[in-house]
SEVO-148788 format. One line per 10 residues: for each residue y, x, z of C-alpha. Coordinates in steps of 0.001 Angstrom, whole numbers, always signed. Layout:
Y/X/Z | ...;
//
This chain:
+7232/+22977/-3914 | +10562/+22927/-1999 | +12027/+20176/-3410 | +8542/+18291/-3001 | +9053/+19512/+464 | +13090/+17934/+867 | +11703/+14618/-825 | +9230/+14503/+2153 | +11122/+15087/+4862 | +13875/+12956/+2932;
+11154/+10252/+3054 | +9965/+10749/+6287 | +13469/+10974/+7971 | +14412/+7479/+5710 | +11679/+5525/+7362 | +12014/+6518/+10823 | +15980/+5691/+10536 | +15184/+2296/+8861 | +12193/+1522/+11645 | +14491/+2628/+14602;
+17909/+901/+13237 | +16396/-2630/+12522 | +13913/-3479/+15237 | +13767/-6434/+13071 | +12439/-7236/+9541 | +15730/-8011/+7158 | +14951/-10521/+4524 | +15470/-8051/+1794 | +11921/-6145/+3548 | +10635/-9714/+3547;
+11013/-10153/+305 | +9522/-6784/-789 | +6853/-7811/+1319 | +6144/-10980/-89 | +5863/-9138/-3366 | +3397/-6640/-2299 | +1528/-9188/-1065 | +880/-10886/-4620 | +748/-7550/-6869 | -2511/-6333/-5726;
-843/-4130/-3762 | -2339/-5535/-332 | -5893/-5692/-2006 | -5776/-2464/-2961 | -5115/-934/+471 | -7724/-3244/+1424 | -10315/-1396/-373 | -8811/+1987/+296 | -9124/+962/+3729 | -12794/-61/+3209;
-13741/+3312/+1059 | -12457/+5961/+4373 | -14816/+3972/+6528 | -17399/+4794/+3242 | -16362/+7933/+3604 | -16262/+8936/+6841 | -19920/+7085/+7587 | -20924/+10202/+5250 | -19472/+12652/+7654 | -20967/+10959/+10388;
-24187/+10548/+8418 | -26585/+12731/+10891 | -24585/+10767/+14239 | -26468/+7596/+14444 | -23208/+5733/+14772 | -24135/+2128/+15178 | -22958/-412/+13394 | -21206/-1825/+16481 | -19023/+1084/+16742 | -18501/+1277/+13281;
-17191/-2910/+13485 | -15047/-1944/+16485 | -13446/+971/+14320 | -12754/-1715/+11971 | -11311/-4344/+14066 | -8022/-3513/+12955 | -8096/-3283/+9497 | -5632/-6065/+9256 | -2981/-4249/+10752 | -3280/-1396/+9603;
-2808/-2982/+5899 | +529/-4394/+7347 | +1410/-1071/+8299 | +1205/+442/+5031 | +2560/-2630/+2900 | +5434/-2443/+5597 | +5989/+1393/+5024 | +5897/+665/+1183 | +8894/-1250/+1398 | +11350/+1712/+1907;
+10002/+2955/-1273 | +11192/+243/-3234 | +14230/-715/-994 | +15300/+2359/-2976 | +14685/+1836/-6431 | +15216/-1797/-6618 | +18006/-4726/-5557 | +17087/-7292/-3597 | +17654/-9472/-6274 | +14962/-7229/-8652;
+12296/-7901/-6051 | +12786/-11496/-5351 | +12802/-11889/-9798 | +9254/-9676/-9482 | +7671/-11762/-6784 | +8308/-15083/-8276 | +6611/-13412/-11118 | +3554/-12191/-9135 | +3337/-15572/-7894 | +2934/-17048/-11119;
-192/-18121/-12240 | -316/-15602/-15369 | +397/-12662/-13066 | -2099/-13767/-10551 | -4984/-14069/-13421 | -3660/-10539/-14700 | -3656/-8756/-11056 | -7206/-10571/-10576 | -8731/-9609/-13771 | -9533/-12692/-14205;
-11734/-13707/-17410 | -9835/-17041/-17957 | -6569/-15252/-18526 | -4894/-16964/-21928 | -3313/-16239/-24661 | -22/-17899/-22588 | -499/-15922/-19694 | -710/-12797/-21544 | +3121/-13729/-23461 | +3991/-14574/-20238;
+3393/-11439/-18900 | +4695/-9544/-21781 | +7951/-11235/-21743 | +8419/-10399/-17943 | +7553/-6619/-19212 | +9618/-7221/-21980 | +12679/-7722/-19818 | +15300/-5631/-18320 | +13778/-5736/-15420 | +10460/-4947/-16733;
+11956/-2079/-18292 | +13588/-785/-15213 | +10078/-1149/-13528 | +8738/+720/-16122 | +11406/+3557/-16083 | +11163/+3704/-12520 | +7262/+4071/-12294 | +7272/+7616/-12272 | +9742/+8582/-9314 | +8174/+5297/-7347;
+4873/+6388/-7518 | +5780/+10095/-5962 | +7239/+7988/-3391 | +4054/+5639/-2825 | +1916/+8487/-3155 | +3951/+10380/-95 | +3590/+6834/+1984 | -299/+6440/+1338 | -710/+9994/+2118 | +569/+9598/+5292;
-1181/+6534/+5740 | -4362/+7902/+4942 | -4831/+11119/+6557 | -3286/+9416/+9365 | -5952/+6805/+9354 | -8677/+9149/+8668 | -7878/+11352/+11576 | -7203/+8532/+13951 | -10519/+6864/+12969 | -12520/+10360/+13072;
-10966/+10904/+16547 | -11886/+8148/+17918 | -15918/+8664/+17368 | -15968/+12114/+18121 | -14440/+10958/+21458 | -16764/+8882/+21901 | -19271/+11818/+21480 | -20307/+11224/+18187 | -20372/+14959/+16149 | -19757/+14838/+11899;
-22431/+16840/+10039 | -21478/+20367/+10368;
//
């Protein structure tokens, strides 16, 4: 519990640093973001952004929150995903190179990886070696060693981002003078 304690503050104290020292985005969070955008990783904060709103419409179930309010809660759903895909990138600022993340988002650009984060039903037999020989690499080794300690340190982010989210979002109707079910 401590040290999961240190790794959050250590987290929390790494991102304010790198926010406050670079007003600007370096190309090496550019490029980290540019990946994120092609692994799924912006869809699926998309949906996790859609799923609070489910979410807290249950809480507000007995409110008669129109649907107005509700799109006006929404209205910034796009930034908010920028937020978190922009937080993201200190986590893997610290377990990859620069050079790693540009190698995994020409890969995520590819066709095969873009069938493969979509699912898609007309993913080949090529786009499946394709995909196992990026695995297959050293650097899809190193991703795959490092998926444990990177997920802790997604998991921390998207905590954040959530509850933060949650309680900004639930703030806002009850201010508004809407009450959740008690």
């Amino acid at each position: 519990m401590f040290i999961m304690k240190i790794r959050t503050l250590f987290l929390t104290l790494f991102c304010a640093i790198s926010i406050s020292v670079s007003g600007q985005v370096d190309s090496f969070q550019e490029n980290i973001i540019d990946y994120l955008n092609n692994n799924g990783t912006k869809a699926q904060y998309s949906d996790a952004y859609d799923q609070m709103f489910d979410v807290l419409k249950n809480q507000f179930s007995t409110a008669d929150v129109p649907a107005s309010v509700w799109a006006e809660l929404k209205n910034n759903k796009a930034e908010s995903i920028e937020e978190i895909v922009n937080f993201l990138t200190f986590a893997y600022r610290k377990h990859f190179t620069e050079a790693e993340i540009k190698k995994m988002a020409t890969f995520y650009k590819s066709e095969a990886a873009q069938r493969m984060v979509s699912r898609s039903p007309e993913t080949t037999q090529e786009d499946n070696d394709k995909v196992t020989a990026f695995f297959d690499s050293e650097l899809g080794r190193k991703i795959e060693g490092k998926r444990a300690e990177l997920s802790v340190d997604i998991s921390e982010i998207s905590g954040h981002w959530s509850r933060e989210l949650f309680a900004a979002k639930m703030g806002d109707l009850i201010k508004q003078g809407y009450s959740p079910q008690q």
